[in-house]
LUMDREN-392231 format. One record per residue (C-alpha): residue number from 0; x, y negated, z negated. Coordinates in steps of 0.02 Angstrom, whole numbers. Layout:
+-----+--------+--------+--------+
! num !      x !      y !      z !
+-----+--------+--------+--------+
! NUM !      X !      Y !      Z !
...
+-----+--------+--------+--------+
! end
This chain:
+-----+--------+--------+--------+
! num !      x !      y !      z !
+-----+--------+--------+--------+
!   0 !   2977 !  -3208 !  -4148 !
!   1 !   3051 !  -3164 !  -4297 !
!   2 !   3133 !  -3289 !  -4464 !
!   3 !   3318 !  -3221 !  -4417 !
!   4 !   3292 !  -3291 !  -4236 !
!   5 !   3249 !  -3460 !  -4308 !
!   6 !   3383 !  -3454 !  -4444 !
!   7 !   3507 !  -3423 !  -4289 !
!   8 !   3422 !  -3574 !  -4210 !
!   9 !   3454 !  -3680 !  -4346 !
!  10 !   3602 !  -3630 !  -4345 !
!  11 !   3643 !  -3671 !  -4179 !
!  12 !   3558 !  -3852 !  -4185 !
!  13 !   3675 !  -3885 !  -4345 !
!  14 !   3832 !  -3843 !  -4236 !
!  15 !   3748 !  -3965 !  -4108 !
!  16 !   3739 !  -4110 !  -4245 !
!  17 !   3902 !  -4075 !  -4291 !
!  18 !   3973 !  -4112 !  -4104 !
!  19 !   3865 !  -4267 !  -4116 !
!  20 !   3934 !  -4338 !  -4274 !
!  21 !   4125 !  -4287 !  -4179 !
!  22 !   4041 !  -4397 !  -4031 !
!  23 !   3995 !  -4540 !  -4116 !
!  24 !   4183 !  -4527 !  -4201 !
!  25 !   4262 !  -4536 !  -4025 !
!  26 !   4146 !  -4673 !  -3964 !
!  27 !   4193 !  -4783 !  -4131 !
!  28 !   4373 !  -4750 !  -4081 !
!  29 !   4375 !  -4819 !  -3906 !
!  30 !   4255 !  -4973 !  -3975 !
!  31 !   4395 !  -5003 !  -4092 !
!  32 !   4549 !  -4977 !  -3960 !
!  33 !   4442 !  -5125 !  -3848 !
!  34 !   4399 !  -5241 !  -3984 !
!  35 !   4569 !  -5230 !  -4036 !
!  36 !   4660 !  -5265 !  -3828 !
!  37 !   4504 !  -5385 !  -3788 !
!  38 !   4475 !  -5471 !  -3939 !
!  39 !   4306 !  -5518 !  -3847 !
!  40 !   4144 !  -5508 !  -3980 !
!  41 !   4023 !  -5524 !  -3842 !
!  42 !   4103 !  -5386 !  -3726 !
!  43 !   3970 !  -5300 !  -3639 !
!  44 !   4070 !  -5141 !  -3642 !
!  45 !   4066 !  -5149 !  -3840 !
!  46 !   3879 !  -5190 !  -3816 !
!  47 !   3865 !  -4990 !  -3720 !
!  48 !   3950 !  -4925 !  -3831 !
!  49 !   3828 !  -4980 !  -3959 !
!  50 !   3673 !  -4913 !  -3863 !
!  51 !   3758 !  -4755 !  -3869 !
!  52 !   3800 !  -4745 !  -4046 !
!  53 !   3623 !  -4775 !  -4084 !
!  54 !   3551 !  -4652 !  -3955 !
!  55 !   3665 !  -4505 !  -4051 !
!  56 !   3610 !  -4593 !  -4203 !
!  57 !   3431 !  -4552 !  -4160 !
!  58 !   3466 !  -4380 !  -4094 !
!  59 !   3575 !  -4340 !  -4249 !
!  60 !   3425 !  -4388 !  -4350 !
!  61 !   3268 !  -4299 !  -4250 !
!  62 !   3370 !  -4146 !  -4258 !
!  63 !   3389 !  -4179 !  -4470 !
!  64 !   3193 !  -4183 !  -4479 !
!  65 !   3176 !  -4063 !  -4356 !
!  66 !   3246 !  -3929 !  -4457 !
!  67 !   3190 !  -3992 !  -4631 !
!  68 !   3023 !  -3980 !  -4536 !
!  69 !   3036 !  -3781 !  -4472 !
!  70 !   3135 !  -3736 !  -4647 !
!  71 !   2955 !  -3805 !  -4727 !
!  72 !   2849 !  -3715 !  -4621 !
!  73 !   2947 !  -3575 !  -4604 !
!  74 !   2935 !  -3534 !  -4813 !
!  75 !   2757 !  -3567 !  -4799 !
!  76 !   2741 !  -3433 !  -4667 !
!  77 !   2861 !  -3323 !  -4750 !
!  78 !   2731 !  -3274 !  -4891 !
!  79 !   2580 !  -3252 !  -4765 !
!  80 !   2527 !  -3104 !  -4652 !
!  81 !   2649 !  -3058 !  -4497 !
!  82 !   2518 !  -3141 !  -4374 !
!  83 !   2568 !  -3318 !  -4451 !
!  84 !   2712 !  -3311 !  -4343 !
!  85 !   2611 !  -3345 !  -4178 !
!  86 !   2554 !  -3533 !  -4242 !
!  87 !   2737 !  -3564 !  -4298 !
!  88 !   2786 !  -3653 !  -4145 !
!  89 !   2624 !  -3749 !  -4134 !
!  90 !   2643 !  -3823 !  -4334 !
!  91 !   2812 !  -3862 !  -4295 !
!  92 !   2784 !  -3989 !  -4149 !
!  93 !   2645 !  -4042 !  -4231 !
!  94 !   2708 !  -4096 !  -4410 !
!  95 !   2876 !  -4146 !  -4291 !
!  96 !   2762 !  -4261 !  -4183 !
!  97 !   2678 !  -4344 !  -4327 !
!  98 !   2840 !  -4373 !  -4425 !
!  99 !   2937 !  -4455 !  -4286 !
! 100 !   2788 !  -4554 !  -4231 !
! 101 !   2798 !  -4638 !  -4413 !
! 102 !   2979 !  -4664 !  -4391 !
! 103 !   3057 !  -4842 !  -4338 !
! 104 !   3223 !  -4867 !  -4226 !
! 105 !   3249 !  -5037 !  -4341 !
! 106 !   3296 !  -4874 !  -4476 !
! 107 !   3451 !  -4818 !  -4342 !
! 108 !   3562 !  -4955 !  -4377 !
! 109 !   3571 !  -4907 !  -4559 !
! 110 !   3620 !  -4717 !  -4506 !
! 111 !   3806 !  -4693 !  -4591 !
! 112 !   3903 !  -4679 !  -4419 !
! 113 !   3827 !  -4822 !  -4340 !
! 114 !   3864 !  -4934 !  -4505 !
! 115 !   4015 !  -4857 !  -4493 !
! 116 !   4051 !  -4923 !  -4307 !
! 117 !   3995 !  -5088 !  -4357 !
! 118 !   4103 !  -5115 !  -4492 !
! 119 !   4259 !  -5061 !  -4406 !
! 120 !   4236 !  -5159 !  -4239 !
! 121 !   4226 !  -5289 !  -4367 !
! 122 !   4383 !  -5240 !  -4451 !
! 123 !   4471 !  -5224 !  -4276 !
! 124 !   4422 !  -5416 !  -4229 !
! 125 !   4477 !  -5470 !  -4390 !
! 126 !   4653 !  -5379 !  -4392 !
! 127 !   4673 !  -5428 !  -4196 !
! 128 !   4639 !  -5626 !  -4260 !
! 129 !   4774 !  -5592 !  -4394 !
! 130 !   4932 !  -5506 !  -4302 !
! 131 !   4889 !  -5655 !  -4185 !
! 132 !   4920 !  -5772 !  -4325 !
! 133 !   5043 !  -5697 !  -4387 !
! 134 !   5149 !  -5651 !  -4249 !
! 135 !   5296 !  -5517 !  -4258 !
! 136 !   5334 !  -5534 !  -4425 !
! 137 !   5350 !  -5356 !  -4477 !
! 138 !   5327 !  -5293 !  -4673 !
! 139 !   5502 !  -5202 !  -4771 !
! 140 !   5475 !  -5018 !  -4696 !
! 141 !   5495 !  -4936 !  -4854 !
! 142 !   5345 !  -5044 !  -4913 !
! 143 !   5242 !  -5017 !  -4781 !
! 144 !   5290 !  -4808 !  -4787 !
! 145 !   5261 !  -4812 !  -5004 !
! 146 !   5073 !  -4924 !  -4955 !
! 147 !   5016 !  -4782 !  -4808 !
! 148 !   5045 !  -4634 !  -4941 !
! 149 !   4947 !  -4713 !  -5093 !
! 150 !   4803 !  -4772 !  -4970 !
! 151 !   4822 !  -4605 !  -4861 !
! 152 !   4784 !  -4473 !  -5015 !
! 153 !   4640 !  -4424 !  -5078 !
! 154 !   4609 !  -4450 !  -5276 !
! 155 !   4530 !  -4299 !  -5293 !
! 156 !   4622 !  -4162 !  -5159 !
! 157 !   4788 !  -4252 !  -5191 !
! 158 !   4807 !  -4228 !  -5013 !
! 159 !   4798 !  -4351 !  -4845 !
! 160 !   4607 !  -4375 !  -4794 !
! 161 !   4539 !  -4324 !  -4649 !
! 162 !   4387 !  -4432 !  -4656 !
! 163 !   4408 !  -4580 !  -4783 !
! 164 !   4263 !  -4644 !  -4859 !
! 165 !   4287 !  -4822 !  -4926 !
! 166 !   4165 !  -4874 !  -5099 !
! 167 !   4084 !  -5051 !  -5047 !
! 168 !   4072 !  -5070 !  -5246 !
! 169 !   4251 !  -5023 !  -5313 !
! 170 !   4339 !  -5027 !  -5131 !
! 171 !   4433 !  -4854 !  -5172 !
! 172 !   4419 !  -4725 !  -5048 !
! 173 !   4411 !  -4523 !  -5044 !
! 174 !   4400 !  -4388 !  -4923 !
! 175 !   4178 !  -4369 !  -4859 !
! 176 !   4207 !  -4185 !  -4918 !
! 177 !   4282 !  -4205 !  -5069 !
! 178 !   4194 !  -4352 !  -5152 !
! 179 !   4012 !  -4287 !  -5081 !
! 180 !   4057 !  -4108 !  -5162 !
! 181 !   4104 !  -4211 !  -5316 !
! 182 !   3932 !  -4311 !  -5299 !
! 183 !   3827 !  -4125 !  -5275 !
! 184 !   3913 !  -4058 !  -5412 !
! 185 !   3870 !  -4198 !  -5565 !
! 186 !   3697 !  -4221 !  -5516 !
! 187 !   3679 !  -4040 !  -5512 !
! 188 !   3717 !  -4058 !  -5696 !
! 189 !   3617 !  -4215 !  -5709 !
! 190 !   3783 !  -4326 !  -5722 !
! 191 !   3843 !  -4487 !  -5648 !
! 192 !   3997 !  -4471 !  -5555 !
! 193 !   4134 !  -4573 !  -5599 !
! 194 !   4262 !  -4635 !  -5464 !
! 195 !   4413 !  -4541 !  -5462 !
! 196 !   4548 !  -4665 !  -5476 !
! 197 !   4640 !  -4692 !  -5634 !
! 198 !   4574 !  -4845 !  -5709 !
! 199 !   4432 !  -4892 !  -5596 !
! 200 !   4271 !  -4943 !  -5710 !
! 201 !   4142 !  -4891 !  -5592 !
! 202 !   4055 !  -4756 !  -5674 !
! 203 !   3929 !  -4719 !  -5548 !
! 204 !   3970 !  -4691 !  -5371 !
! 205 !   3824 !  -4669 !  -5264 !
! 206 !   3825 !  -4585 !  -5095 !
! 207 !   3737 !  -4747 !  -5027 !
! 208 !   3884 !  -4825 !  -5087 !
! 209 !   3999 !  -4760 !  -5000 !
! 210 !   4052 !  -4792 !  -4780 !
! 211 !   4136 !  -4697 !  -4675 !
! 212 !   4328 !  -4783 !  -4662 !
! 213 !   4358 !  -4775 !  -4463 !
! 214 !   4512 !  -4898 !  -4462 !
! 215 !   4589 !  -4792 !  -4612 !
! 216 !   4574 !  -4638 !  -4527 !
! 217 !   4650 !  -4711 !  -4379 !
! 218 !   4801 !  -4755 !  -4469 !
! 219 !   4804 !  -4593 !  -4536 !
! 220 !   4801 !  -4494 !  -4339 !
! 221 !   4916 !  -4615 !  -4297 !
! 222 !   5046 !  -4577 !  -4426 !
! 223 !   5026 !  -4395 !  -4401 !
! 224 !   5062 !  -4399 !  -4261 !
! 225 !   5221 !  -4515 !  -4250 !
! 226 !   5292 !  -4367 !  -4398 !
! 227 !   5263 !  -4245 !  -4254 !
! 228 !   5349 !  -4322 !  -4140 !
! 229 !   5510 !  -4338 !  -4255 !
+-----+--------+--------+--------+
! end
C-alpha cells in the first residue's frame, strides 16, 4: 500500500460525504413539503425522516474522524521506514475504534444539517398555521418580487445563494461558501469577521453562529425555476 492510494481513498470517502450532506438536503425537503400539506407535528412519517437524518448525521461524522484519523497516522508514518506501512491499517481501526467508542449519539442532534432540519420543519408548521390564518390575502407583487431579491443575494458574492446560511445573532444571511471562506480567511490573519451587511453591528460572526437556511433556499429553487418556465 502506498500514501497516493490512501490520498485517492480519501478522496473518494470526501465525494461520499458530499452525496450525504446532498441526502440529508433532499430528506429536509420532503420533511418540509409534508409538514407544510399535513400540518401534523406528531406525523410518524416526519418522525422517519428524522431517524434518517440522524443516521447520515452519524455516517457524515464517522467518515470526518475517520479521515482526520488516517491523515494523523498517515504523517506519522510518512517520516518512518517503508515497513511502517504494514501496521497502517491496524493503527487506523484502532485509534478509529477508540475514538468512536468515546463518542455520544446525544452529540448528533447538534450536527449542522440535522439542526438545520429541525429548524425548518419548524418554520414549515409555523408558516402552514399562518397562510391558514391568514387566508388568500396575497402581498402587492412588486413588493413581494423587490423582498425575494434583497433576501435572495448574497452580501458578499452579490449574487443569489445557493445555500443560505441564516446568523441566529444578527438574523442576516449569506451564501455557506462565501461567508465560511470569509470566516477562514480573517482568522487566518487572526481577525474577527464582521457581518457583511451594511450597517449590521455584529462584529464577530462565528461559524457556530450561523444555520443552514432550508426554507430560504427553497424559495430560492422555487423562483428559479418559475423564471425558467417564462
Amino acid at each position: 500500500m502506498s500514501l497516493s492510494v490512501v490520498h485517492g481513498t480519501l478522496s473518494s470517502l470526501k465525494s461520499c460525504q458530499a452525496d450525504i450532506g446532498t441526502g440529508m438536503d433532499i430528506v429536509t425537503d420532503v420533511a418540509m413539503d409534508l409538514a407544510e400539506t399535513q400540518n401534523e407535528e406528531g406525523n410518524p412519517g416526519l418522525k422517519e425522516m428524522e431517524i434518517m437524518i440522524l443516521e447520515c448525521a452519524k455516517l457524515d461524522r464517522e467518515i470526518n474522524h475517520f479521515v482526520d484519523i488516517v491523515q494523523q497516522v498517515t504523517g506519522e508514518v510518512g517520516s518512518q521506514q517503508p515497513e511502517a506501512m504494514f501496521s497502517l491499517s491496524a493503527k487506523v481501526k484502532e485509534h478509529f475504534t477508540e475514538r468512536i467508542a468515546r463518542l455520544s449519539d446525544a452529540d448528533l442532534h447538534d450536527h449542522q444539517k440535522v439542526v438545520a432540519f429541525k429548524d425548518s420543519i419548524k418554520n414549515s408548521f409555523n408558516q402552514a398555521n399562518q397562510e391558514s390564518a391568514a387566508g388568500t390575502e396575497e402581498l402587492d407583487e412588486d413588493i413581494a418580487v423587490t423582498q425575494s431579491q434583497v433576501n435572495f443575494t448574497c452580501p458578499l458574492t452579490q449574487v443569489e445563494m445557493v445555500n443560505p446560511m441564516k446568523n441566529k445573532k444578527c438574523n442576516h444571511h449569506y451564501d455557506q461558501e462565501a461567508i465560511l471562506g470569509l470566516i477562514k480567511t480573517r482568522h487566518s490573519q487572526k481577525k474577527k469577521c464582521r457581518c457583511p451587511v451594511v450597517g449590521c453591528g455584529n462584529t464577530d460572526v462565528k461559524q457556530s453562529d450561523l444555520i443552514l437556511d432550508q426554507m430560504l433556499r427553497r424559495k430560492i429553487q422555487s423562483q428559479k425555476r418559475n423564471s425558467n418556465r417564462t
